[in-house]
C-alpha positions, 0 to 999 in steps of 0.5 A, a space after each residue: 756688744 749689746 745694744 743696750 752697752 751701745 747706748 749707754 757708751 754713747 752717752 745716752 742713757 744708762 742700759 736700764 734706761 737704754 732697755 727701756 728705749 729699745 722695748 718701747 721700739 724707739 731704736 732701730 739698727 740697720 733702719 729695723 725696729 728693735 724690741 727684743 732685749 740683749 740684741 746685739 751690734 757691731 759698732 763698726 758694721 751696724 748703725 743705729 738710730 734713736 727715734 731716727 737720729 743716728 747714734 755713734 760711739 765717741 772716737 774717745 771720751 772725756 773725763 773732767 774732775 772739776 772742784 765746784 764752788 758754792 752757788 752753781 747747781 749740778 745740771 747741764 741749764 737751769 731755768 731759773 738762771 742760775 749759774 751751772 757746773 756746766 758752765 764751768 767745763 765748756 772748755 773741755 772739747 766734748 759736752 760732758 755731764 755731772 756724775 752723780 749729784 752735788 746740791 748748790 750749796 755744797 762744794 768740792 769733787 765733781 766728776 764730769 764725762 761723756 762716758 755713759 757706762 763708766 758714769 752709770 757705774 759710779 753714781 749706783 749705790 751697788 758698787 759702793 765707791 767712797 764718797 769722802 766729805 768735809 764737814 763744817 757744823 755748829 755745835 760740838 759732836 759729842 762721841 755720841 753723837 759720832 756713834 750714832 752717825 757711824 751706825 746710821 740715822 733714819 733718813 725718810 723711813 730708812 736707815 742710813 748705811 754705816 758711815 765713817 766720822 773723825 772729828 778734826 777739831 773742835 774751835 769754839 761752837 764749831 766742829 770740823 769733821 771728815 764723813 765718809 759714805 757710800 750712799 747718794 740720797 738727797 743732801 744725805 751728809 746735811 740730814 745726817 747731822 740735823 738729825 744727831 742736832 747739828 747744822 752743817 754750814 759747809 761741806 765739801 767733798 774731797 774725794 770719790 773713790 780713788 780721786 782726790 780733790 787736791 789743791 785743785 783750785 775752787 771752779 777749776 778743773 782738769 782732766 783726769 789723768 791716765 793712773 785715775 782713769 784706770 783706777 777708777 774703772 777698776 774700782 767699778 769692774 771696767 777694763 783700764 783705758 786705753 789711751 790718755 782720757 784727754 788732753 791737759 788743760 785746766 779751765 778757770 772760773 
């Protein structure tokens, strides 16, 4: 395979990050510094090493569907102390890391892998995996307004891609509302409805892609079953697994 699929199956960075390391000489195979892109590796034969560290291929990866609970930011520590997603999988046998992003306050679907190339596939824009959220506002959102939502705001100087908005109920000055999307841009679902002069007070997201969130209680996880598995890299041009992602467990908050 590719040097740079080698890196990114280990987890390390994604292959343009990976292209990155190996031209500026960071990455040696056989204990020879490799500079030249689309060089290739035996991961059975070769050994390669980043910055003299050796790196292998995990014997099997691990995926974690996780339901977030407002209050822990998306990142592996925190240096103002803040409680992390990361604390909530530490039973999973294997140190995975955040998909994509959720800010602190936003709850719902996390996935969580090792699997650097699956993990580069989901979280980019070009293969446009739905991500669908639930939506609380103040105020009621006019058909309007709905409009206008689905055919996209400017969000820092650029349009938003179309989305797709079902109002579910309305109850006094709040609206419920299912948004559909496929970008990733920085509290992008928020910004949306500020801009059309709704305050969202919660949001969660309840499904990427073909996973669904479920009855998965708030700061529990699991692991994603085989079926989930093999959709999920179908839906982002992978072959299916080959064996169960990884043993059932759940763990709790």
């Amino acid at each position: 395979m590719r040097l740079n699929r080698f890196l990114a199956q280990a987890g390390l960075a994604s292959r343009r990050q990976a292209d990155t390391l190996i031209a500026a000489g960071r990455v040696t195979v056989n204990g020879e510094t490799v500079a030249r892109l689309g060089t290739g590796v035996d991961p059975d034969r070769d050994s390669v090493a980043l910055d003299g560290r050796p790196v292998a291929l995990p014997a099997s990866f691990t995926y974690v569907l996780l339901n977030k609970p407002p209050g822990f930011v998306v990142t592996m520590s925190d240096p103002q102390g803040r409680r992390t997603a990361a604390e909530l999988v530490s039973g999973a046998g294997a140190r995975v890391v955040p998909v994509g992003r959720l800010d602190a306050a936003t709850e719902g679907l996390l996935l969580l892998t090792d699997d650097g190339e699956l993990a580069h596939r989901v979280a980019h824009p070009s293969f446009e995996l739905d991500k669908v959220y639930r939506v609380e506002a103040l105020g009621v959102l006019s058909e309007g307004g709905r409009r206008t939502l689905e055919a996209g705001v400017e969000l820092d100087g650029r349009t938003t891609a179309p989305a797709v908005v079902r109002v579910l109920s309305t109850s006094g000055n709040v609206t419920a509302a299912e948004t559909t999307i496929h970008e990733g841009r920085k509290r992008q679902v928020r910004r949306m409805f500020e801009a059309v002069g709704h305050r969202v007070t919660r949001l969660v997201r309840i499904r990427l892609g073909p996973l669904a969130l479920g009855d998965l209680p708030s700061g529990q996880w699991r692991p994603l079953t085989t079926a989930e598995l093999g959709a999920l890299r179908q839906a982002v041009g992978l072959a299916a697994p080959r064996e169960t992602p990884c043993p059932p467990d759940r763990s709790p908050l």
